[in-house]
C-alpha positions as CSV (number, residue, x, y, z in Angstrom):
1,X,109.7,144.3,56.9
2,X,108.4,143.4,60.6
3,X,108.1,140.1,62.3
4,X,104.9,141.0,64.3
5,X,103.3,144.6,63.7
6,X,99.9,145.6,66.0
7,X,98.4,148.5,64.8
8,X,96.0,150.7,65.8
9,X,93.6,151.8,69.2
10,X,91.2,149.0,69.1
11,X,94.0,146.5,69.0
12,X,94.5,146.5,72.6
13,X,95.9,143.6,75.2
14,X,97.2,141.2,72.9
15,X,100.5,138.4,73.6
16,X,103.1,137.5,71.6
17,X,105.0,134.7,73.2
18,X,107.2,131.9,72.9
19,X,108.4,132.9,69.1
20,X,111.2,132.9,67.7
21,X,112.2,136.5,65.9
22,X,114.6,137.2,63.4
23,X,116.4,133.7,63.7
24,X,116.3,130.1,62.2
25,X,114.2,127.5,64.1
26,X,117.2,126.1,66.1
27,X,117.7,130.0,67.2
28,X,121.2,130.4,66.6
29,X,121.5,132.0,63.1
30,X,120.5,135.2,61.7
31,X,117.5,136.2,59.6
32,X,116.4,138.8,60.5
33,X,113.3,141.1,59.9
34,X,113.6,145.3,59.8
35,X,111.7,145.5,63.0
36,X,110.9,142.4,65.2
37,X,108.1,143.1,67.2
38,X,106.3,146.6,66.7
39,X,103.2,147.7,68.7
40,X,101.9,151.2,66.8
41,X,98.9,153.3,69.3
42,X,98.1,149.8,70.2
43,X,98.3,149.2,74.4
44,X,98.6,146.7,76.3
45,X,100.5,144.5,74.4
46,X,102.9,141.7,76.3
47,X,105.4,140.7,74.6
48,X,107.1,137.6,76.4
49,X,106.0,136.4,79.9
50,X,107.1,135.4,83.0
51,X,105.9,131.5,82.7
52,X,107.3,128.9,81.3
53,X,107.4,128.8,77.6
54,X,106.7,132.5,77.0
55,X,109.8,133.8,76.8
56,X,110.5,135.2,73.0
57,X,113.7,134.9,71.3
58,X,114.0,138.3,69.8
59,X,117.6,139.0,67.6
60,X,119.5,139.9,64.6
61,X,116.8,142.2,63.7
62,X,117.0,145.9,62.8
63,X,114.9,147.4,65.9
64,X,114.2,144.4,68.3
65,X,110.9,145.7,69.8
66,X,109.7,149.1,69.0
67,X,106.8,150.9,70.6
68,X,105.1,153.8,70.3
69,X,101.6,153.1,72.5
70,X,100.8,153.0,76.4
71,X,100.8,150.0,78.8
72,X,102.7,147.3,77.1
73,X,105.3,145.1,78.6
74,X,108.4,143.2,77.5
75,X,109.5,141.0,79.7
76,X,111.6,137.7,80.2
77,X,112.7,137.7,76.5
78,X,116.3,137.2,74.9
79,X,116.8,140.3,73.1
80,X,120.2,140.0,70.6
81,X,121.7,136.9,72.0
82,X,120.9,133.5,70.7
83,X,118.8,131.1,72.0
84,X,121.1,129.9,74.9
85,X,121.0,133.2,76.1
86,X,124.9,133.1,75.7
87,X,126.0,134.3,72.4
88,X,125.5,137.2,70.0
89,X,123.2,137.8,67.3
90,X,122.3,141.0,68.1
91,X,119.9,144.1,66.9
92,X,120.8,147.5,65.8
93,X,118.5,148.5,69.1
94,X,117.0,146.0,71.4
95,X,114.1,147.8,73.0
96,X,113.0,151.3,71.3
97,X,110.3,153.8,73.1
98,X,109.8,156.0,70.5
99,X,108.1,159.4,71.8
100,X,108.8,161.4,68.8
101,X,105.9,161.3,66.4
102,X,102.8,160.0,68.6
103,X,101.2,161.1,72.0
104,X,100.6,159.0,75.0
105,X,103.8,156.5,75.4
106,X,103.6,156.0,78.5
107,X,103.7,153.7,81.4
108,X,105.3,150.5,79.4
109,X,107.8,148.3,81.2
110,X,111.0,146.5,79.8
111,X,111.8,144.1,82.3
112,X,110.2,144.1,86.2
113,X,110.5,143.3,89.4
114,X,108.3,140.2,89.5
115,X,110.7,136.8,89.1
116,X,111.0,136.0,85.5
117,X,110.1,139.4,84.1
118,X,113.7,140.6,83.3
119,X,115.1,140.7,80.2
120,X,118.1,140.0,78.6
121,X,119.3,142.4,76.4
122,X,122.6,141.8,75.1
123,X,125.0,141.9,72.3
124,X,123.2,144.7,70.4
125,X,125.1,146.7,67.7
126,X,124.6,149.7,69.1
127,X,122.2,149.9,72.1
128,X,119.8,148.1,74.6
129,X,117.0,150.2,75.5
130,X,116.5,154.0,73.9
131,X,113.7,156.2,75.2
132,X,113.4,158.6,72.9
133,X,111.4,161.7,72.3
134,X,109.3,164.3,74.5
135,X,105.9,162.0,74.2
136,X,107.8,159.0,76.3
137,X,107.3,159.6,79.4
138,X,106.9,157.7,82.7
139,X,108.3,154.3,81.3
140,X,110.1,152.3,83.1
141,X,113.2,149.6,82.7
142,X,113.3,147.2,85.7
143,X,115.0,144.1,86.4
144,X,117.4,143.6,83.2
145,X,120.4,141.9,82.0
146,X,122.0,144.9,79.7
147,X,125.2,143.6,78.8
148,X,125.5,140.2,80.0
149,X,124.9,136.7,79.0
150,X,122.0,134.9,80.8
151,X,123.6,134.3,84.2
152,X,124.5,137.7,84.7
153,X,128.4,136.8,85.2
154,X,129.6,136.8,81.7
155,X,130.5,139.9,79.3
156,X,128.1,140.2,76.4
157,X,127.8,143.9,75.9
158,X,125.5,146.3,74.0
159,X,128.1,148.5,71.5
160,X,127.4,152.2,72.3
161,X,124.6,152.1,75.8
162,X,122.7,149.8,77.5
163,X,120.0,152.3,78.3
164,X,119.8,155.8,76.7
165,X,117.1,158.7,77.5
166,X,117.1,161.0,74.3
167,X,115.3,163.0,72.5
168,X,113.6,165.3,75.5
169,X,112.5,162.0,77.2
170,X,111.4,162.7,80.6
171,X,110.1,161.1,84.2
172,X,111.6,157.6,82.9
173,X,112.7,155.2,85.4
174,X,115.5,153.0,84.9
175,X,115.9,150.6,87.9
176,X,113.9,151.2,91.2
177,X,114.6,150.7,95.3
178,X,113.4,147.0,95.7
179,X,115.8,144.5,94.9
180,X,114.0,143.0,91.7
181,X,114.0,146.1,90.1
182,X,117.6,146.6,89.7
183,X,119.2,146.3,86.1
184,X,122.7,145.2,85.8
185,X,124.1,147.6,82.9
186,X,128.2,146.6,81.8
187,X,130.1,145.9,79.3
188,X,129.1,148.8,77.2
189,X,130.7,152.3,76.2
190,X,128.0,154.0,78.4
191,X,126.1,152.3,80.3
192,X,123.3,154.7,81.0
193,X,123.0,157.8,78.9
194,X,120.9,161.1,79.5
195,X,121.4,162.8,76.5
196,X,119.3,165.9,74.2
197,X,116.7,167.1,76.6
198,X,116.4,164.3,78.7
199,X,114.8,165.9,82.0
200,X,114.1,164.7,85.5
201,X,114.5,161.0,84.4
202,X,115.6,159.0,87.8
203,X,118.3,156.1,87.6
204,X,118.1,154.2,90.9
205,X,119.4,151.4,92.6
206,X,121.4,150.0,89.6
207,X,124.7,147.6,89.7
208,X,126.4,149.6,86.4
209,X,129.6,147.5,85.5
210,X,129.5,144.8,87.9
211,X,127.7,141.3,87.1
212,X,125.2,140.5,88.8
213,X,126.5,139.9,92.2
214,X,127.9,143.6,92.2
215,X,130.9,141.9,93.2
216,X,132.4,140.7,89.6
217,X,134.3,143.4,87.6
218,X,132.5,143.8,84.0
219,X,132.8,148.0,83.4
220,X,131.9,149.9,80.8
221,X,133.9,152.6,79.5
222,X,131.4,155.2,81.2
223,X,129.1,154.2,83.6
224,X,126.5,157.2,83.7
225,X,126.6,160.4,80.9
226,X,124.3,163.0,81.7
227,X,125.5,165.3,78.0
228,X,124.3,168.3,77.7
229,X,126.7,170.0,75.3
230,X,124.5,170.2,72.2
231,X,121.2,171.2,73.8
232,X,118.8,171.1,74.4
233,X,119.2,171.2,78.6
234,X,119.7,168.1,80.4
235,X,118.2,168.9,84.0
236,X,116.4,167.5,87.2
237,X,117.4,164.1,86.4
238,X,118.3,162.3,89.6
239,X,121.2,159.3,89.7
240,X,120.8,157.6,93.3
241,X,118.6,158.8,96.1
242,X,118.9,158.0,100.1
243,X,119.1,154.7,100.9
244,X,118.2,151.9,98.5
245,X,118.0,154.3,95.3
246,X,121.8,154.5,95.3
247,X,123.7,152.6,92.5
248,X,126.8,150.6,92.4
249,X,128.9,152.4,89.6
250,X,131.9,150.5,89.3
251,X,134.6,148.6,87.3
């Protein structure tokens, strides 16, 4: 079933840190649980930390975090790699905002600008982050590893997207204009994806295909898809503004 499961609008501003998720207790086999961490109308919630010790080890699990609530934060976790931060064990999804079924998921963060609150989500067997459906809105993935091991240099890729904004997802933020807040996205088929409704989401200041130097070549087979071929419309999304919004889209 699930690893950790909050449930509910009392259960508000709880932490689950420094576990291990879906592995053995040296981290670097598989067994994993159907969801690993879920937070359900609960807000709040941080899962991981930017200290020392808080950082969760979160892999080979169906969905690795899945949340469908307002306020909680993921960050400076190992999300489908092992515990070195260098090899795969992977989830189905790493990071799932799911929007479809319950109102109010809004304003969580994967990742951040703050040192130590970026995630690494690699190696997952079919995508990093999903925001999906027309209740997510105004979340935001800062500051990430999508498709890399640990230092940022070395391929480790998420199969199908590293992020992906489905579903009639809208005013998401995936990467920023400060520095911190930029997410390093290769070594995937897409590496960001605007898909099924997904309207006036902004994708800023990203390095999508390079390592983390946005010097290295990593690519991905696409670097940005905005589909809108099977409806409903994908509009008033923005890739890049003036300035420091724009993105390195590359190799």
């Amino acid at each position: 079933g699930e690893g950790v499961h909050i449930r509910g609008p009392l259960a508000t501003n709880n932490r689950v840190q420094g576990n291990y998720i879906g592995t053995n207790v040296l981290g670097t086999k598989p067994l994993g649980n159907r969801v690993g961490v879920r937070t359900l109308q609960a807000n709040g919630t941080v899962v991981g930390g930017t200290a020392v010790g808080t950082r969760n080890l979160i892999s080979a699990n169906g969905t690795g975090v899945a949340i469908s609530a307002a306020d909680n934060r993921v960050e400076g976790n190992f999300i489908g790699t092992d515990v070195s931060g260098a090899l795969s064990l992977g989830n189905t999804v790493g990071v799932l905002i799911d929007g479809n079924s319950f109102l109010g998921v809004t304003g969580n963060r994967v990742g951040g600008a703050a040192p130590g609150a970026g995630n690494v989500i690699s190696a997952n067997f079919r995508g990093g982050v999903s925001i999906s459906g027309r209740f997510a809105q105004k979340n935001y993935v800062q500051g990430n590893f999508l498709g890399t091991d640990v230092t940022g240099t070395l391929p480790l890729g998420n199969s199908q997207y590293g992020v992906e904004v489905t579903l009639s997802a809208g005013d998401n933020v995936v990467g920023g204009t400060l520095a911190g807040e930029r997410n390093v996205v290769s070594a995937t088929a897409v590496g960001v994806q605007l898909v099924r409704g997904a309207s006036n989401n902004s994708v800023f200041g990203n390095y999508i295909g390079t390592d983390a130097s946005g010097t290295g070549a990593l690519g991905n087979n696409l670097g940005v898809l905005l589909d809108g071929g099977t409806g409903p419309f994908v509009t008033g999304n923005r890739i890049g503004s003036p300035g420091a919004g724009g993105n390195v889209i590359s190799a």
